[in-house]
C-alpha positions as CSV (number, residue, x, y, z in Angstrom):
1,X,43.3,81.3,-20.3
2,X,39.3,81.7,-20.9
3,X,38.8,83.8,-18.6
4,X,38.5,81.2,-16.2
5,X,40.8,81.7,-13.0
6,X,43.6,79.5,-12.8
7,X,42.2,79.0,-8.8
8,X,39.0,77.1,-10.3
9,X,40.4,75.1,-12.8
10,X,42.7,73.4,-10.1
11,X,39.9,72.9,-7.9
12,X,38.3,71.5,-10.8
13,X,40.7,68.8,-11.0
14,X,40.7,68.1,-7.5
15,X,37.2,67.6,-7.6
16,X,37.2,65.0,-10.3
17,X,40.2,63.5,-8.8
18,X,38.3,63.2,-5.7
19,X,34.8,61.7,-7.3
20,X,37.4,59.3,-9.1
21,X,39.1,57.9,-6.1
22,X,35.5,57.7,-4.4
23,X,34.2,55.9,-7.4
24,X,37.1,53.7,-6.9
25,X,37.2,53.3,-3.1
26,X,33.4,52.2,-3.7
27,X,34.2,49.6,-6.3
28,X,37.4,48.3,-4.3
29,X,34.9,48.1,-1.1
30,X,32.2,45.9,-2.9
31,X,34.9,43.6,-4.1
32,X,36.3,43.1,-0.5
33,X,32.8,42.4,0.5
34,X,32.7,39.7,-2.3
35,X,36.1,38.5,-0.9
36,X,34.7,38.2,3.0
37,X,31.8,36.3,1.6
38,X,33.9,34.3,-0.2
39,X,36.2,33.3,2.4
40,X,33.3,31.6,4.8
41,X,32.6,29.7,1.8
42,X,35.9,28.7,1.3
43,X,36.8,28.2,5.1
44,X,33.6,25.4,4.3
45,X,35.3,23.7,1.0
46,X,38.7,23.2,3.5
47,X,36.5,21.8,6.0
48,X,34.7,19.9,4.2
49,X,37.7,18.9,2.1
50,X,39.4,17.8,5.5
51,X,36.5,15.5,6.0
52,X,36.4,14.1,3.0
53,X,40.3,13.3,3.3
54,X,39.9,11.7,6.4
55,X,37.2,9.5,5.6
56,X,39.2,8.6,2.4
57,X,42.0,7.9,5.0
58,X,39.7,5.8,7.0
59,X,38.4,3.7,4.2
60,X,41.5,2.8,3.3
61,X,42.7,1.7,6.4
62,X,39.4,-0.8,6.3
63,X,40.7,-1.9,3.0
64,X,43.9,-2.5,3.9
65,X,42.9,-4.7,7.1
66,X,40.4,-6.4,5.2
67,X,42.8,-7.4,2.5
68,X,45.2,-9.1,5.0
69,X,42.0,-10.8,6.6
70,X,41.5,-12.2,3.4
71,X,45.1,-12.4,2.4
72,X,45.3,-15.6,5.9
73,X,41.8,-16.8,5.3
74,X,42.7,-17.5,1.0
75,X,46.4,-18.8,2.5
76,X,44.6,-20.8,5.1
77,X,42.4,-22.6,1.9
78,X,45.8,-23.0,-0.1
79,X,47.1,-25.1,2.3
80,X,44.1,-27.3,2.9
81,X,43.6,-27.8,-0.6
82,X,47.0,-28.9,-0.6
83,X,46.5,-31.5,1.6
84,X,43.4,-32.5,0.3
85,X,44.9,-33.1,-3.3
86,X,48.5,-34.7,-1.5
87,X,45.9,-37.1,0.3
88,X,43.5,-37.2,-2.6
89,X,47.1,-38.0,-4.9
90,X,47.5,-40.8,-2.1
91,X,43.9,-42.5,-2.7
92,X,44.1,-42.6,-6.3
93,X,47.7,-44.7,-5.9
94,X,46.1,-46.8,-3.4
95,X,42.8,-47.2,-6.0
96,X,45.4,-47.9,-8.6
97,X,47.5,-50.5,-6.6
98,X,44.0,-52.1,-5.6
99,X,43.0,-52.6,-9.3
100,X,46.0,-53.9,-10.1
101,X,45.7,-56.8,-7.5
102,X,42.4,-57.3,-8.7
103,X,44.1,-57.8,-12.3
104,X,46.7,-59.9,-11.2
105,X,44.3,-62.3,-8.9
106,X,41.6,-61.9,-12.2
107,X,44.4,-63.5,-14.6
108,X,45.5,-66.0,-12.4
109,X,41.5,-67.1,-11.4
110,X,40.7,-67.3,-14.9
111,X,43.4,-69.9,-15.8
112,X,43.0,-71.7,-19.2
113,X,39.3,-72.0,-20.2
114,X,38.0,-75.4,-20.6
115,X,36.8,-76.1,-24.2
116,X,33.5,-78.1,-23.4
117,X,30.4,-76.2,-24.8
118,X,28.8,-74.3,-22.0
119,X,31.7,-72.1,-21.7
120,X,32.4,-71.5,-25.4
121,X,29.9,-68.1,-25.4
122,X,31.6,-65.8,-23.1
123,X,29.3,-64.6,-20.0
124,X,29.1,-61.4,-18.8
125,X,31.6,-62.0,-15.7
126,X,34.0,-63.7,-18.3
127,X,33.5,-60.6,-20.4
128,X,34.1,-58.0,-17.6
129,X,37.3,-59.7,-16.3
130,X,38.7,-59.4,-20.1
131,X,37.9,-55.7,-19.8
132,X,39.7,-55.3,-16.9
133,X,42.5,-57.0,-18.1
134,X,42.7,-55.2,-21.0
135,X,42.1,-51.4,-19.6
136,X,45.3,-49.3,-20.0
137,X,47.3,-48.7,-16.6
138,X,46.6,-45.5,-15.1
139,X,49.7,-44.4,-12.8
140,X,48.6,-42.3,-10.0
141,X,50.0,-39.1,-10.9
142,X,47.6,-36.3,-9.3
143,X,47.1,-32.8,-11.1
């Protein structure tokens, strides 16, 4: 060949070979030193990932029990409003059962009018009791 035994060249070769796979072992080294590093940090983003679940967890148990807390207490309301507008329904038939008594004894107190001069000008009671008469009949149908 060049004049260059065939003994060197080989070694040659193995001598590169040899820096090559050192140059390589070093890089591979430094990127399993990144990877150990890493790996505490990510051994961290579990736990704290784990935390985080379980106080997710936790919250919504609280939600959940506080919604059924509300859930009786707005149940609890429902049915005393109920009664209140079932007694409330009651009042108003009793008001309306009053006013009509109060019409009925009204018409008959009034009777015919006498037709001598003083009561020719209605007064204010006269005029009251005609308004009452009058007023349209309200049934006592509740909302």
């Amino acid at each position: 060949m060049f004049g260059i035994p065939f003994g060197f060249v080989v070694e040659a070769l193995v001598a590169v070979l040899l820096a090559t796979t050192i140059g390589y072992c070093v890089i591979l080294n430094q990127r399993l030193k990144r990877l150990h590093a890493d790996r505490g940090e990510l051994r961290k983003m579990v736990t704290d990932l784990v935390n985080a679940t379980g106080l997710a967890n936790a919250a919504i148990q609280e939600l959940k029990v506080t919604a059924r807390e509300s859930e009786t207490v707005l149940a609890v309301r429902l049915e005393e409003a109920e009664k209140f507008g079932i007694a409330l329904a009651n009042h108003v038939a009793a008001g309306q059962q009053v006013m009509d008594k109060i019409v009925r004894i009204t018409s008959v107190a009034r009777g015919p009018m006498p037709a001598d001069d003083r009561f020719t000008e209605p007064t204010r009671v006269a005029s009251a009791l005609e308004q009452l008469a009058t007023r349209p009949r309200i049934r006592g149908d509740a909302a």
